[in-house]
N, C-alpha and C positions, 0 to 999 in steps of 0.2 A: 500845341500851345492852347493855354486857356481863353477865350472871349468870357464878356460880363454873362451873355446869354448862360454860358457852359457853367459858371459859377453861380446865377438862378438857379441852376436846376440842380444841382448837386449838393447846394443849401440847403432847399426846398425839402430836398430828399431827407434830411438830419446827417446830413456826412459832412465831416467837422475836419479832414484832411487832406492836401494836399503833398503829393508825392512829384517830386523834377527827381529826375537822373540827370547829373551832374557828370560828364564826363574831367575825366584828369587826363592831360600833358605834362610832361617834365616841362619846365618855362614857360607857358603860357599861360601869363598871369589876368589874361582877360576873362579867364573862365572861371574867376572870382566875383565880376563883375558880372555876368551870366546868373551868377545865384543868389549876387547881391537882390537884382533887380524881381528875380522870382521868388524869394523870399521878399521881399517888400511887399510885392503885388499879392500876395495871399493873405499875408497879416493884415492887409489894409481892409481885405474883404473878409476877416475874420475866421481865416482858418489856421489851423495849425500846418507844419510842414516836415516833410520827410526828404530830406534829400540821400539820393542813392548815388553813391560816387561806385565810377564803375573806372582803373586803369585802362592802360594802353599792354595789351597783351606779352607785344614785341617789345615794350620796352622795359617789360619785365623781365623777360627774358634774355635783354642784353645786359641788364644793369645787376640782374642779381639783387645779392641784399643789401644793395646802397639804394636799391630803389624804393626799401620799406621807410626808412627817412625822409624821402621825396613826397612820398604819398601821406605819411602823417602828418607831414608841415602843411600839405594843402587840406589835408580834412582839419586842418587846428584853424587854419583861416575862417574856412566854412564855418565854424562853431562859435566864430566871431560874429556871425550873421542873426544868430539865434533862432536856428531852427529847432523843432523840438523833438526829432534824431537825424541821427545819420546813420545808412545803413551801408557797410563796407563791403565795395564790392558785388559781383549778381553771377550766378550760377554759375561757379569758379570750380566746378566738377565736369564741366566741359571744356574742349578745347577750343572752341568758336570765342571762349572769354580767360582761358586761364594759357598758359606756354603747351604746346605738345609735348609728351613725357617728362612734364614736371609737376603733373596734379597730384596732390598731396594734400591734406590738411593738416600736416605739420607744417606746409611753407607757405598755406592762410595763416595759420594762427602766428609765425612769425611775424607776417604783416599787419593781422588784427591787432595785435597788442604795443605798438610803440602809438598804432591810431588812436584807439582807445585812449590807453595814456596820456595822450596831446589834449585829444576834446575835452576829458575832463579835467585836466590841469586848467583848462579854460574855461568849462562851464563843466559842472557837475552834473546839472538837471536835464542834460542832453542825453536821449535816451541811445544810446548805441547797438545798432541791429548788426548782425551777423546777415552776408552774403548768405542769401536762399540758391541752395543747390536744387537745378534743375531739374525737375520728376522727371525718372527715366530708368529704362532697363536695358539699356542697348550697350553695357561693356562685353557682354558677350556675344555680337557680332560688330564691335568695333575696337576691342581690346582698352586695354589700361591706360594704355599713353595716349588714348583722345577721351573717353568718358567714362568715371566713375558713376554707376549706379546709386542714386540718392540716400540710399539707407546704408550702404555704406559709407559712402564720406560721412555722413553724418556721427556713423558711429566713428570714423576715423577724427572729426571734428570736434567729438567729447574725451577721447581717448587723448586728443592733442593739447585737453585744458581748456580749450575758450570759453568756457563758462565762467572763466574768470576773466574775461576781456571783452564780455557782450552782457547787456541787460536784457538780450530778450532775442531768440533762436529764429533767424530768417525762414519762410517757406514758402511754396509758389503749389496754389494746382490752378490747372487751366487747361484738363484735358479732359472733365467731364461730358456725359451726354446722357446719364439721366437722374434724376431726385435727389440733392445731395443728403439725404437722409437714409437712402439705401445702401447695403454694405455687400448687396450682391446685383446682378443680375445684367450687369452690362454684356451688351453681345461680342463684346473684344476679347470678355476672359475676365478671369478673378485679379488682375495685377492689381498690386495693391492702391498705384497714383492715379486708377481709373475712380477710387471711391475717397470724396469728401471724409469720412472717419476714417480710413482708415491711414490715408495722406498726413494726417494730423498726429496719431497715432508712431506713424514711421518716423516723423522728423524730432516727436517726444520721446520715446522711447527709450535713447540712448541719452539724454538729459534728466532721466529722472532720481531725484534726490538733490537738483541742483538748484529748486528753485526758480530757472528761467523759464518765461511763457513762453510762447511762440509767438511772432509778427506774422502776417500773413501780409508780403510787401507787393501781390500780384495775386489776386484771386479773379479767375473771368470765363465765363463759358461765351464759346463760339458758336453763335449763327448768321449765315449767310444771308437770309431775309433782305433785301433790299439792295442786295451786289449779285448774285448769281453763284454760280458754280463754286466752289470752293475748288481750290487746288490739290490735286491728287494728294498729295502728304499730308492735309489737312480734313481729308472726305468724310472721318470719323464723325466731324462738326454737320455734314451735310443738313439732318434731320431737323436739328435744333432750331427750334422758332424762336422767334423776338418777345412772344409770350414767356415761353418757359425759360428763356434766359432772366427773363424777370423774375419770374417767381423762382427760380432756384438760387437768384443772388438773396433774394429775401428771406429762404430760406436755409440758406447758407452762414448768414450772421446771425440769425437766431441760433442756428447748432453752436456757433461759435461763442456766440455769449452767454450761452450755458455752458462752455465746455470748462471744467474744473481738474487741475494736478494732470497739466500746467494748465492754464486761462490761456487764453488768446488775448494780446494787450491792445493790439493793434490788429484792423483788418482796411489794407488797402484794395478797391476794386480796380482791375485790369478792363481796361480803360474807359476814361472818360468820354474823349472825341476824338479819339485816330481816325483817320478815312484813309490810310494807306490800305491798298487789298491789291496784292500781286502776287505772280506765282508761289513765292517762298516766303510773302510776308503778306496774309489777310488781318492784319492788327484791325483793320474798321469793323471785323466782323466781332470782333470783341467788346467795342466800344458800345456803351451804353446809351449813347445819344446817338441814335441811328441816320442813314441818309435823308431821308424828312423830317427830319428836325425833331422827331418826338422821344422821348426817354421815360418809353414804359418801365422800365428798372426803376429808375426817381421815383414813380406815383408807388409801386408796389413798395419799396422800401421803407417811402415813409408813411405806411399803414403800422410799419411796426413802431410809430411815435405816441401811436392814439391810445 
């Protein structure tokens, strides 16, 4: 959750959005009221808002396609709220978020499009983002029925049409570890969601001629500075300073706000104030307002106002 301190600093900084993930339940209508109250609280402090509605995996998986009606009545509510998008769904090329052996983006784009449809029967001006499929290259040691590698769905994603049911192509990198201006030299290997351009690259590429930019609804590099040890599946991050996580988010939106055919419309920074950091989940090492309170990322990014 956000404090006032969290929203000084992220002011301060010139970042003008606020992103909540929104989860959905089939009937549970308090989680209306959930995004009433965080959309309120951001506009009141003068940001704009992304809400990221993310289902219920299983209960996708039981309901089939009576569950795509389910899910666009409650993003139509959400657009009552006026936020200014919503983005459908979160990296629905895994199966930690989408059914085991039913990843597909023919049966996103089933569900993106009656969403779509509802929001702007409601509000026009609501910009609607496509689910960012997760950077990753592990379907070849974990097969098809648990993860789609991102450049393919993606291409499976354009091939399915949603560029006619999204204003602007979901994306996530948050596995850097060095300059996001360089297009080589990471000591992991040349994959391509190791480098900033060419991440960007992979998620456009199969959109091009369509018009849509890209949203970047999770951008963050991880360092440990101020928790410790990173956990073995995360060790890649070891190195990474609370400096250089600064100055790469700083120079990470400048690539971005140059970036032309498509622009970048939208860039959300992965995160603001987590402090969860445990074996499978070091989210606080990501977070830009570090454990003592200071948020080197703020002061660097907003140099680029001057």
């Amino acid at each position: 959750t956000f404090d006032e301190r969290a929203a000084e600093l992220i002011r301060a900084a010139g970042l003008t959005w606020i992103k909540w993930q929104i989860p959905f339940v089939v009937g549970d209508f308090s989680l209306i009221t959930v995004a009433r109250d965080r959309v309120n609280w951001s506009h009141e402090r003068g940001f704009n808002v992304l809400l990221s509605v993310k289902g219920d995996k299983n209960e996708l998986a039981s309901m089939g396609t009576a569950y795509y009606e389910e899910y666009a009545g409650f993003v139509g509510e959400l657009a009552r709220l006026q936020p200014s998008a919503i983005q459908i769904w979160n990296e629905q090329n895994l199966d930690r978020e989408w059914p085991n052996g039913q990843i597909d983006p023919r049966m996103y784009a089933a569900l993106l499009q009656p969403a779509y449809e509802r929001i702007k029967s409601i509000d026009p001006s609501i910009m609607v983002i496509t689910g960012a499929p997760a950077p990753t290259g592990a379907e070849g040691a974990f097969g098809l029925n648990a993860v789609w590698n991102d450049d393919r769905y993606y291409q499976g994603m354009a091939n399915a049409g949603i560029a006619n049911f999204a204003d602007c192509i979901g994306i996530h990198y948050n596995e850097g570890i060095i300059p996001p201006s360089q297009l080589g030299g990471d000591p992991r290997g040349d994959y391509p969601t190791y480098y900033f351009p060419s991440m960007m690259d992979r998620a456009a590429l199969p959109f091009r001629g369509t018009n849509r930019p890209l949203c970047f609804s999770e951008l963050g590099y991880l360092s440990p500075e101020g928790y410790g040890r990173l956990p073995d599946g995360f060790a890649w991050g070891q190195n990474t300073s609370v400096a250089e996580q600064a100055q790469w988010l700083r120079e990470a939106i400048q690539i971005a706000a140059q970036r032309q055919n498509p622009p970048v419309e939208l860039l959300i920074i992965f995160n603001v104030n987590f402090t969860r950091f445990v074996d499978n989940d070091p989210q606080g090492g990501f977070a830009i307002i570090r454990p003592d309170g200071s948020c080197p990322a703020c002061d660097s990014i907003a140099t680029l106002r001057r």
